[in-house]
N, C-alpha and C positions, 0 to 999 in steps of 0.2 A: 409570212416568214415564221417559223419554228423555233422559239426556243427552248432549246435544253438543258438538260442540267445530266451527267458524267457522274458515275460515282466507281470510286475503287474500295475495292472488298479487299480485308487480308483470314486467310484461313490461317491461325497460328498449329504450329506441327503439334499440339498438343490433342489433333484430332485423329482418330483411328481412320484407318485409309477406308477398312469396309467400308465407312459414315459416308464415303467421300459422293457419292452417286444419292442419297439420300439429301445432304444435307447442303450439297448444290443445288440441287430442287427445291429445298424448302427457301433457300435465300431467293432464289429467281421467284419463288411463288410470291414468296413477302414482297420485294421491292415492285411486283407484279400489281401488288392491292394496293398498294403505297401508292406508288404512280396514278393510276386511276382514282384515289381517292384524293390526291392531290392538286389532280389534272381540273376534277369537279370543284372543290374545296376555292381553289384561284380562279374561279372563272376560266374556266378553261387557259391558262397563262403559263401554268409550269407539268411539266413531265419528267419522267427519266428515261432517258434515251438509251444509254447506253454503262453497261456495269463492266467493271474490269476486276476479275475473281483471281486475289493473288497466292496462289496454293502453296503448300508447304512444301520444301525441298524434296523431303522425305518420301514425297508421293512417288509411286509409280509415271513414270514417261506414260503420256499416252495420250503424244498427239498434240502437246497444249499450245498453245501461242508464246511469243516473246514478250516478254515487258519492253515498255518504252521507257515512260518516265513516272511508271508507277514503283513505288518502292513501298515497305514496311511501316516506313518512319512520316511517311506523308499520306498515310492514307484515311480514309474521313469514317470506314468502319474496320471494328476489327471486331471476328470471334475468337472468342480462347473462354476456356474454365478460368473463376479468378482463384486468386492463390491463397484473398482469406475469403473463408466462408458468408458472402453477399450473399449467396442466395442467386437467384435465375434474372436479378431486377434490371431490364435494360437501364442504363444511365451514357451520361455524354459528360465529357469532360473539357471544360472549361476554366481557361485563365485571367478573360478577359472581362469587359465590364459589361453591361447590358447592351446589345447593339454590336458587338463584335464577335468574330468566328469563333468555334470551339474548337476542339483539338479532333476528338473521335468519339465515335458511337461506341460503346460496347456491347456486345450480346454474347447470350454463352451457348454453346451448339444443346444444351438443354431446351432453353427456351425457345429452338429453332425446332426442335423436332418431338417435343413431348404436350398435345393439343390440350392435357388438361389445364396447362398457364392460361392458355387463351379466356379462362371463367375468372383468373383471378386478374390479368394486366388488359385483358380486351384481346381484339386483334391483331395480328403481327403488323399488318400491314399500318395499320392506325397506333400503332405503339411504334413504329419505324416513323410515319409522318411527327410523332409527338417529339420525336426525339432529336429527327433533320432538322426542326424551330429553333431547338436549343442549339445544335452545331453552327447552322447556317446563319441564323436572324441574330444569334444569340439573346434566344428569347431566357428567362430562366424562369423558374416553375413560383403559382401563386401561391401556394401552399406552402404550409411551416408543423412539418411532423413534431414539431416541439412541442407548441401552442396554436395547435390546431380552432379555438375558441377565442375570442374574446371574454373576460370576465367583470359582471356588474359589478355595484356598488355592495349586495347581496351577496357576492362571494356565489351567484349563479350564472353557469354557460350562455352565453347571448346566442339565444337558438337561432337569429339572423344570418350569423355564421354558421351553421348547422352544415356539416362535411358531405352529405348526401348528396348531389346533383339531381335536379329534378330533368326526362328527358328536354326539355327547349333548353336550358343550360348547361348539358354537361352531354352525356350519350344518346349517340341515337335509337342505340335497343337495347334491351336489358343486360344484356352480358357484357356489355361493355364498361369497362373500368376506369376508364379514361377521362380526365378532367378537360383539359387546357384546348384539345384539340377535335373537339367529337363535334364541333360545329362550324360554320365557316369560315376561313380563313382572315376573310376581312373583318367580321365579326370580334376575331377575337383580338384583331390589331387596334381595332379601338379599344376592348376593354384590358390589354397591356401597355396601352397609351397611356391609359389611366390611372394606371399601377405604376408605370413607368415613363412620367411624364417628357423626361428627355431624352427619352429612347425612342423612334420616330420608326416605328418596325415598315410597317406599310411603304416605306421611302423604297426600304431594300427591294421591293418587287420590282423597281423602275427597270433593272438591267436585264427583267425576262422579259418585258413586256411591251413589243411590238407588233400587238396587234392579238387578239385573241388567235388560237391555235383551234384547227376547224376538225382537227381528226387527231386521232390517239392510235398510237401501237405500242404491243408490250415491248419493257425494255430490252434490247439485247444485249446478252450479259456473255462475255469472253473470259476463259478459264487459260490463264499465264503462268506458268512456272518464274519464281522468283531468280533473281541474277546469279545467286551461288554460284549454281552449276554452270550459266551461260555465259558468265561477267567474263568479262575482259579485260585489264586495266592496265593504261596506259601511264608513264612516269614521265611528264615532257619539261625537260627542265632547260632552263631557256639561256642562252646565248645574248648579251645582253651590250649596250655600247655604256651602261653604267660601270665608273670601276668595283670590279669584285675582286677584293682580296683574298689572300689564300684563305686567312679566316673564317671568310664569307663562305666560299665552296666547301670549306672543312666540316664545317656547320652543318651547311646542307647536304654532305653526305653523311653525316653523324644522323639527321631524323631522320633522313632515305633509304637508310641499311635498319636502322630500330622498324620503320615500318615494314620494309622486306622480312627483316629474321623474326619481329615479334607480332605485328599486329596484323597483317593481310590474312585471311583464312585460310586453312587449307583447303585443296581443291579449285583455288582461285585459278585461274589463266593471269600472267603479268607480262610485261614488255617493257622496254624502257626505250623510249628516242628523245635525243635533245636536237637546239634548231637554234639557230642566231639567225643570219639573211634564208639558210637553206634547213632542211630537218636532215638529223642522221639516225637512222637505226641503230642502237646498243643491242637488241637482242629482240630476236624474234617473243610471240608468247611461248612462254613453259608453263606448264602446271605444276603448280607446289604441290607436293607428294609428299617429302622427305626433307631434312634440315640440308641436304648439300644441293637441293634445288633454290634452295632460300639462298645460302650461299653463294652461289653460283649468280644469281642475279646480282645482290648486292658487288660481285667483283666487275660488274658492267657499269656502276657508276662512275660520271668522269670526275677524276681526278685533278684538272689543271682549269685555272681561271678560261673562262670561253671568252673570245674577241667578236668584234662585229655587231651590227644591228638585230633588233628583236623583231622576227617575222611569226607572229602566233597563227596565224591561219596555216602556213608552211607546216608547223608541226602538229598543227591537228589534224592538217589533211595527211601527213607521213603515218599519225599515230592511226586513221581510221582506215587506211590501208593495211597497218599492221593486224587490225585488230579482225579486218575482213577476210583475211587470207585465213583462218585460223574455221572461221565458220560461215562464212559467204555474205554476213550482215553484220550491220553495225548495232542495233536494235540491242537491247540490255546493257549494253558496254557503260564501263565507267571510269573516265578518263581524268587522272588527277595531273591540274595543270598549275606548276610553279612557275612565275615570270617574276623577273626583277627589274626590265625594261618597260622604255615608251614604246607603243606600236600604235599609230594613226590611223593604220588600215584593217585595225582589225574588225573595223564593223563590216566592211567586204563580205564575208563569213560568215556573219551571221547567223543567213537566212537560212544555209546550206547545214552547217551546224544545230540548229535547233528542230531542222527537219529531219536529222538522223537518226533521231531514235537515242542519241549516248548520252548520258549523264554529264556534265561534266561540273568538279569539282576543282575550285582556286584556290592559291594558296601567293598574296601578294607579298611579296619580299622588299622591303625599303620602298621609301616615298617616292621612287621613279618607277615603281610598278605601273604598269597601264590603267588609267583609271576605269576603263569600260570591262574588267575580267568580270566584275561582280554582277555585272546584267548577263556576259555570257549565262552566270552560275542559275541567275536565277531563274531565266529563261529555260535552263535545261532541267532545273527542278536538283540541282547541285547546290555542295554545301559551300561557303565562303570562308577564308580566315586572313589573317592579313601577321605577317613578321617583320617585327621592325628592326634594323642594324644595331641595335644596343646590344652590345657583347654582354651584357648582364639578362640578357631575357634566356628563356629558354621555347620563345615562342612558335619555333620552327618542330621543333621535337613534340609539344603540344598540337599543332597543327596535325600532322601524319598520324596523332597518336587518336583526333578526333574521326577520323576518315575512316568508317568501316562499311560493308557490302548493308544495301536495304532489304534483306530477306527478312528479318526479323527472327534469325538464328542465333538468339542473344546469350545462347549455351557456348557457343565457336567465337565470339565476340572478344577480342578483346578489351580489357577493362583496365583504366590509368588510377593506378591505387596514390600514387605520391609523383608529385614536378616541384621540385622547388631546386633554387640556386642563389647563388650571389656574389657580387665581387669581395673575393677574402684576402685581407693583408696576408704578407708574409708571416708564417709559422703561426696562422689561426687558426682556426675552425670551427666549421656549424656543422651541424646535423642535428636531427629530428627524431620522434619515435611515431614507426607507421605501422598502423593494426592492420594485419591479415585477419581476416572474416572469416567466419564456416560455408560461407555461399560463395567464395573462390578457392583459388591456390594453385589451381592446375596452371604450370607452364609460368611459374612464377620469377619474373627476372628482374634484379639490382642493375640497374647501367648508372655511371659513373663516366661526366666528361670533363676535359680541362683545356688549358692553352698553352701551358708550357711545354717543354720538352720532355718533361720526367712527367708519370700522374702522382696525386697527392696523397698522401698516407689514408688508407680505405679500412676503417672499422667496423663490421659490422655484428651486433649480437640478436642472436633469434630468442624466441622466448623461453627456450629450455637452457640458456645462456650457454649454445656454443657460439662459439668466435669466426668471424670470417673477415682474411685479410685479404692485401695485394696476391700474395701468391693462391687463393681460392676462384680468384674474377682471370676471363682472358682477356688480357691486355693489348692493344692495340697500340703504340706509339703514334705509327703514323697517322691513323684516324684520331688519337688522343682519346681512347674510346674503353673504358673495363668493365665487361658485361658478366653476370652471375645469374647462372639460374640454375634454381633450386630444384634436385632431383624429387621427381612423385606429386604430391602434395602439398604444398609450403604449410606448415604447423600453424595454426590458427593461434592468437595473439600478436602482443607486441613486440615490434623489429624495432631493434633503434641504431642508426649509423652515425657515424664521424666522423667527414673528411678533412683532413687538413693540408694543410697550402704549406708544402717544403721547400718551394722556390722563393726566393732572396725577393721576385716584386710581386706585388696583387695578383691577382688573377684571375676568374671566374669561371666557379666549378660548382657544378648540378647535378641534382640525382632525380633521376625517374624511375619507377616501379610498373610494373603493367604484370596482369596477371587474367587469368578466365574462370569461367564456373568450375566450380570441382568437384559439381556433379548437373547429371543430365537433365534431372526429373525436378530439381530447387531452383527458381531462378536467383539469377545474381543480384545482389544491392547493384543498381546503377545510378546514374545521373545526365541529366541531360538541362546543358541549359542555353539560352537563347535569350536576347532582347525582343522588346514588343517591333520592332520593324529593323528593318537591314537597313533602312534610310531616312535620315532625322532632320527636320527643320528647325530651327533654333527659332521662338522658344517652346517650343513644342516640350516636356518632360518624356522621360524615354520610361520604362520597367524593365527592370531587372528580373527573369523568371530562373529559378533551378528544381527541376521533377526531382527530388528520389523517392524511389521505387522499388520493390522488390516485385519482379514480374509488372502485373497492373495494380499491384496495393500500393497502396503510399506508406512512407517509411517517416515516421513522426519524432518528433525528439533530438532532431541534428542540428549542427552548430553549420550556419552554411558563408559563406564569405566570398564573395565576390572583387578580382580584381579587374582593374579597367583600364588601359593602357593607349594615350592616344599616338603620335606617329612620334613626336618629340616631349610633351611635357611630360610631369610627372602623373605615374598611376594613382584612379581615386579604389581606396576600398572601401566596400560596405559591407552592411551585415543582411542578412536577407534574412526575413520572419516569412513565420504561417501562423501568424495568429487572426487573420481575418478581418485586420484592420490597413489603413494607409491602401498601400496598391495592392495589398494581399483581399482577397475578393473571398476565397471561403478560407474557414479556421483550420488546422488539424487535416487538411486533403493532400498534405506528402509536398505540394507546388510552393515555393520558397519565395519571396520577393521585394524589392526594394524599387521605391521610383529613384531615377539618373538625373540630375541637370547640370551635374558640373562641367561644362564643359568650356574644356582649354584652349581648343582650338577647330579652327575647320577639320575634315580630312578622316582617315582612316581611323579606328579606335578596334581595338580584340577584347574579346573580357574570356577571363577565366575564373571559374570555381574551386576551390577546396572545402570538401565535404568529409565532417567528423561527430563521432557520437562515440562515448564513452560504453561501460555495460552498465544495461541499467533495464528495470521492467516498463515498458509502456503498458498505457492502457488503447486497447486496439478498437479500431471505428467498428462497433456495432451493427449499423447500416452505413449503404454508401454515400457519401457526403457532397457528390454532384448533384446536379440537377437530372432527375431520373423520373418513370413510367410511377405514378401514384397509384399505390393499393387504395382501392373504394372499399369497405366492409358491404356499402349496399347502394339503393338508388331507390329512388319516389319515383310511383308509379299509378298513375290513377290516387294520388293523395296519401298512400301506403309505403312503410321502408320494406322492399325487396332485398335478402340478405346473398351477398354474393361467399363464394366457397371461402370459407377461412387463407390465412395469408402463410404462405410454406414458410417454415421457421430458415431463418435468417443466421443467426448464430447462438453458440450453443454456451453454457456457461466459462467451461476451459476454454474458448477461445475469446474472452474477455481480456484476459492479461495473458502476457509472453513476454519472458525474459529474451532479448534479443542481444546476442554479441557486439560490443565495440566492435567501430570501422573506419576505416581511411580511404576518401574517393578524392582523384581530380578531374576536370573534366575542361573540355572548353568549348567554347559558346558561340566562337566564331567570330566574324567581323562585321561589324557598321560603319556608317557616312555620315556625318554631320556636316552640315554649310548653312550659311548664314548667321554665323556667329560674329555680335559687334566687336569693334573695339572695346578694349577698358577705356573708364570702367565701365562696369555693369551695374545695370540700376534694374532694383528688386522686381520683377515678374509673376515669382513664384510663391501666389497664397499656400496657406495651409492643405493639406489634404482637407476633405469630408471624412466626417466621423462616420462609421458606417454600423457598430457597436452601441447606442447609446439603449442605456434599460433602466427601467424605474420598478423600484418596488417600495411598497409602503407599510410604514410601523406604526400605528395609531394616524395622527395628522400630520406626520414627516413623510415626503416625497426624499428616499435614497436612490441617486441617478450614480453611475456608471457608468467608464467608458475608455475606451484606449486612449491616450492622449496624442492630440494632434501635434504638427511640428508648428516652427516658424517657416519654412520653405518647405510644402510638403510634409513629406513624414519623419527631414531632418531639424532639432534644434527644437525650442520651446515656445509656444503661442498663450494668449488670452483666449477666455472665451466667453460668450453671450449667450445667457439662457433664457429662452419665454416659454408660458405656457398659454392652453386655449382650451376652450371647453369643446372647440371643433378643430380636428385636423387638418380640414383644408384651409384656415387659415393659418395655419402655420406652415404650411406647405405655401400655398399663394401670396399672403400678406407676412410672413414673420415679424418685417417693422414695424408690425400695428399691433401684434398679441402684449401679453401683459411680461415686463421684465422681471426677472430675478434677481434681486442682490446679492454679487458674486464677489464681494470685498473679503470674505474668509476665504474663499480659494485660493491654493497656491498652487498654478500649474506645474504638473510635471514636466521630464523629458519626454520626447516624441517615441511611444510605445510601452510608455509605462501606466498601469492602469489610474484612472483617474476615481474618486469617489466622492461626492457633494452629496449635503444635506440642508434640505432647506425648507419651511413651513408652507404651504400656498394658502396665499386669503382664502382662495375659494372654501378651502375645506373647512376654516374658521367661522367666517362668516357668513358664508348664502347655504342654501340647500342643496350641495355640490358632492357627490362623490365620486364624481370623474374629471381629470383633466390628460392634458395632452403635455407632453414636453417635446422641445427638440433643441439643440445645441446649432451655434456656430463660432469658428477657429477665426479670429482675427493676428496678424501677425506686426512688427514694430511698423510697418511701413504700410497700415492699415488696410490691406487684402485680405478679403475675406475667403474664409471657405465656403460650399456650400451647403445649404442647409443638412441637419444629417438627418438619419432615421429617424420617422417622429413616433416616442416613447407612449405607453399611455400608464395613468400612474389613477388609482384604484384607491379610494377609500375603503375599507372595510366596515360596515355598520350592522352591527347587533339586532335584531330583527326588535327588539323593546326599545333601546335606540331609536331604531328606523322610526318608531311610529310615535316617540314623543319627540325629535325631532322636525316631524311633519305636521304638528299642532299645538297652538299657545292654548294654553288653560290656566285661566283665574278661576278666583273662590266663586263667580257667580255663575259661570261655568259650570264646575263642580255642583255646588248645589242644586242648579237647575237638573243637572244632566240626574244626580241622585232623585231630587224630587219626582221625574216623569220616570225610572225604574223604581221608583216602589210604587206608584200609581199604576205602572202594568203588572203591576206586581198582585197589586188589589183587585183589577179587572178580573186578569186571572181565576184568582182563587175563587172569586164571585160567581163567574161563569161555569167553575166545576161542582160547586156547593145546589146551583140551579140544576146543573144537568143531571146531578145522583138523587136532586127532589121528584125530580120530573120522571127517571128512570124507575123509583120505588112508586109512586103513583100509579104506573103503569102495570105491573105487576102484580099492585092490592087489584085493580081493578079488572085483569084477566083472573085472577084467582078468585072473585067472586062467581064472574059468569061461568068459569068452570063449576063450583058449586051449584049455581040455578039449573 
């Protein structure tokens, strides 16, 4: 038996078409060496079978394949130029902890086709296998470009550590640059074992491995044009035996017409069919061209609550009909499927549906939604979201407004600048102020919903402080709906709106913003966020992740807040950090995060984001802050450092600091599943995080430790903590209960993320001949849970080279004396011995000087 391993490529359109014949070749060559060296590497166990090359829209037709269920947004490599100056450095980016997936590769079409890298990162192909470790194994890199050394008691480089790789440890030939991967694969699962003692890498090989693989072929790699041009998409909005009130379907066409007029792209193909027991066709596909084809769709949504039972299979198979007659196959399609009913039979379907080739994407409406849409979604490689019937959410509007085509056309993209609402008394009002960016504005629209008869008084001021009222927005009564979009451009700065509630009882009224790049060639600030799984066991802890972005740089310095909404209790919010501690895994890398455990009940949960940052200067990553291809300067060779080419500069001084524009993002993240959650009450589960920060530096014989402070449940709330040291690391690693305690009665712990700072003496350095010790921390919480052990610190005496050596020797008076007595006795030999030898020297020369006279 054979197994394989699949990989989908995305070409980002940021590549010149001439490249396109060149730099397909160079990717088939690369994943060609990859393979093969992989193939050997495992024991013959793993290859790559087969590539799926997702090209840019932009490309010429000619001839390409259909995507199935490759998109943009899921694929495990991607080329593109980055957008701040990295440099050519393959890196993989990761969210997760050691032992779980990465996100994607990146390379840049540089690196793929200009052979002089190959002298400074190795070979593509073994720079490609270094890099799949990190995505797949999630392996992350031994190396630390900070502190590349260890440092003595001496204040000297411990040459043990010495960065060179000799070849049995590190490459196989001299050109090769490569650390972690240049030897064999099992090889190096033990010495990441080692490193990473509860990360059990070698486990992950179980799922390739039946049976060694007896033959090899290169991979074949299939070149697909992306869905833009091909997509199809279908609008099935369900017929349901729940009651739906007119509220209910109001709603639902309020985000169904914002997704038609604002966010689908143009050039899309759309459709709409609804279906209760039967499906019915609304409209065949049209292609948006023009704003009265957008229109024009949007008047096909129904209008009147639907009766009858929910048959979902009926209108997927209505919609894949639709969507066949348009181009003879179903294959790229992407069908967004809203249900508010139960349907029993919708695993029937299944098998047929996942075999099609179409995306499909759910969108579950109230707690009688079918519980099986979210495996449809996930089987088809579709996104999930879930709306719950509280007339105070705007969660339906968010849903449509997350759903856009996986080309990775993120210039045509629409983008949610503001969502927010709420129920307002009568004659009150909220509003906000939301930043337009310099990296949006095109296509920039204020909507504006409500419940009553009348809408509510609509303020809005732009930043050159004109006014825009009710009569500026077109108003819709009967949808309840006042849309505003801004001619050209929308002016970069702060908008800030008003609305207020003129009706005599509450009501709830929300504004949403959506707007696109407002130019081709910059990409947009985005956001993107997600939980660590779509399905949670209780008491499993969840994470909270949100990317921003500008292009593939990370975007640093944002205020990010996370809300969380289960089907009936009240919403949890958090705050999500990138400082590199708690469930944040690197510092400063744009990936936002917070661990989840409140959880209120079984059942459905949405989270949404809102992302904000004022103007202000960052200071910008220098190098890229993933796990990435290690520059070597050189290699041992025959016992000799061999100097490899210097390292291409990376970044240049001006692009150290950049003043970057305040922003307003919101974004949503989709839907999750919790079950097995107990009765109350709940009794405590959840220790402290691991400290993943802790650092020691030393001032004469004070060890100053440092650290993010852990929580009491996780990374919320405040915990104790327990410090030892060791003269050796692996007991503090292996035994911690046994190394020597620190008295930690002056400590006063922080809140969870606020930096911590101890100061404390260690015997060792008072009393033995000590100038190394180790530290490491652990989080105890009220209900005594521990954390686990964290990074272990090493903490460095600094000793004076005259120090060092009266340190290293007692000496009394007799000592002394003695020690003086035998240096002036050689003192005396000495001079005796030379007084003899200038005797003996002139002797010799009266008595030549004689016999020259005879």
């Amino acid at each position: 038996q054979q197994i394989t391993q699949m990989l989908c490529f995305i070409i980002c359109s940021c590549i010149y078409h001439q490249k396109t014949v060149f730099l397909v070749g160079e990717e088939e060559e690369m994943i060609t060496e990859a393979s093969f060296y992989l193939f050997n590497a495992t024991q013959r166990r793993v290859y790559f079978q087969n590539i799926k090359i997702l090209i840019p829209a932009t490309w010429k037709a000619n001839n390409y394949g259909k995507p199935q269920h490759e998109t943009y947004e899921k694929a495990e490599v991607i080329v593109a130029a980055p957008f701040w100056k990295h440099g050519d450095e393959p890196y993989t980016l990761q969210y997760g902890e050691c032992g779980n997936m990465g996100k994607y590769i990146h390379f840049t079409p540089n690196f793929l086709v200009n052979d002089y890298l190959i002298d400074v990162y190795g070979s593509r192909g073994r720079a490609f296998v270094h890099e799949w470790a990190h995505l797949r194994w999630g392996v992350f890199d031994e190396y630390d470009n900070e502190r590349p050394f260890y440092i003595t008691g001496q204040n000297q480089e411990d040459v043990s550590q010495f960065p060179f790789p000799s070849p049995q440890f590190g490459c196989l030939s001299a050109a090769c640059s490569l650390f972690s991967f240049s030897v064999a694969f099992f090889s190096l699962f033990q010495l990441f074992s080692f490193h990473f003692p509860h990360c059990l890498l070698s486990s992950n090989l179980s799922q390739y491995s039946a049976g060694p693989i007896l033959s090899f072929t290169a991979p074949y790699a299939g070149l697909v044009l992306p869905h833009l041009c091909l997509a199809s998409f279908s609008s099935l909005l369900p017929e349901s035996t729940d009651p739906i009130t007119d509220d209910r379907i109001n709603r639902l066409r309020q985000a169904a017409e914002l997704y038609l007029l604002q966010i689908v792209e143009d050039s899309s193909y759309v459709g709409i069919v609804t279906f209760n027991n039967e499906g019915e066709i609304r409209t065949q596909l049209l292609q948006i061209v023009n704003k009265d084809i957008r229109k024009q769709l949007a008047s096909y949504l129904p209008t009147a609550p639907p009766t009858g039972r929910t048959n979902i299979c009926a209108g997927l198979q209505l919609g894949f009909e639709v969507i066949k007659k348009q181009d003879g196959t179903i294959y790229g399609s992407e069908i967004i499927l809203l249900t508010g009913g139960e349907d029993r039979k919708i695993i029937e379907c299944f098998s047929n549906v996942i075999n099609s080739g179409s995306i499909i994407h759910t969108i579950a409406l109230g707690s009688s939604a079918a519980k099986e849409v979210e495996q449809l979604a996930h089987e088809t490689g579709g996104l999930t979201f879930f709306a719950s019937d509280r007339l105070d959410s705007n969660d339906l509007i968010d849903s449509f407004s997350g759903i856009s085509s996986g080309t990775g056309d993120t210039f045509n993209h629409s983008i949610q600048i503001e969502s927010a609402g709420g129920r307002i008394e009568n004659y009150k009002q909220f509003g906000r102020a939301v930043t337009i960016d310099s990296t949006v504005g095109k296509d920039t629209f204020f909507v504006v919903t409500w419940q009553a008869a009348e809408p509510p008084k609509i303020a809005l001021l732009d930043p050159s402080g004109k006014n825009y009222t009710n009569k500026d927005f077109e108003v819709d009564k009967v949808l309840r709906v006042a849309r505003l979009q801004i001619p050209g451009i929308a002016e970069v700065g702060e908008w800030t709106y008003a609305l207020m509630n003129t009706h005599l009882s509450p009501q709830v009224l929300t504004m949403t913003v959506t707007s696109r790049a407002s130019n081709s060639t910059i990409p947009a600030i985005t956001v993107t966020a997600h939980m660590s799984s779509d399905r949670n066991k209780y008491p499993k802890p969840m994470v909270v992740y949100a990317r921003v972005s500008q292009g593939l740089s990370p975007v640093l310095g944002a205020n990010v807040t996370a809300i969380i909404k289960p089907e009936n209790g009240n919403s949890v919010i958090l705050e999500l950090l990138d400082n590199g501690a708690g469930s944040d895994i690197v510092k400063n890398d744009g990936v936002y995060s917070k661990y989840f455990y409140s959880f209120s009940e079984n059942g459905r949960y949405n989270l949404k984001v809102h992302v904000q940052r004022a103007n202000k200067t960052v200071r910008l990553q220098p190098t890229v802050p993933w796990s990435h291809s290690m520059y070597m300067p050189g290699y041992i060779e025959n016992g000799k450092i061999q100097m490899n080419p210097p390292r291409p500069s990376i970044t240049s001084n001006e692009d150290i600091q950049s003043t970057v524009g305040g922003f307003s993002r919101t974004a949503s993240g989709g839907s999750f599943i919790v079950s097995a959650i107990p009765t109350r009450p709940y009794i405590d589960v959840f220790p402290p995080c691991k400290i993943t920060d802790l650092d020691a530096k030393t001032a004469d014989d004070t060890v100053i430790l440092s650290w993010t402070a852990s929580g009491d449940d996780l990374d919320e709330g405040q915990g104790i903590y327990e410090i030892r040291t060791s003269e050796s690391p692996l007991e503090l690693r292996d035994n911690f209960d046994n190394a020597i305690p620190v008295n930690t009665s002056t400590l006063t712990p922080q809140r969870a993320g606020y930096k911590e700072i101890f100061l404390f003496k260690p015997e060792a350095f008072a009393a033995e001949n000590i100038t190394t010790i180790y530290v490491a921390v652990r989080a105890i919480d009220k209900s005594s849970l521990c954390s686990d052990i964290s990074n272990i610190a090493q903490a460095v005496k600094l000793v004076p080279p005259m120090d060092y050596l009266t340190a290293n020797a007692e000496y009394n008076v007799s000592t002394i004396v003695l020690l003086g007595c035998g240096l002036l006795t050689a003192i005396c030999l000495i001079i005796s011995a030379i007084i003899c030898a200038l005797k003996k020297k002139n002797k010799v020369i009266v008595t030549k000087t004689t016999t020259k006279l005879l």
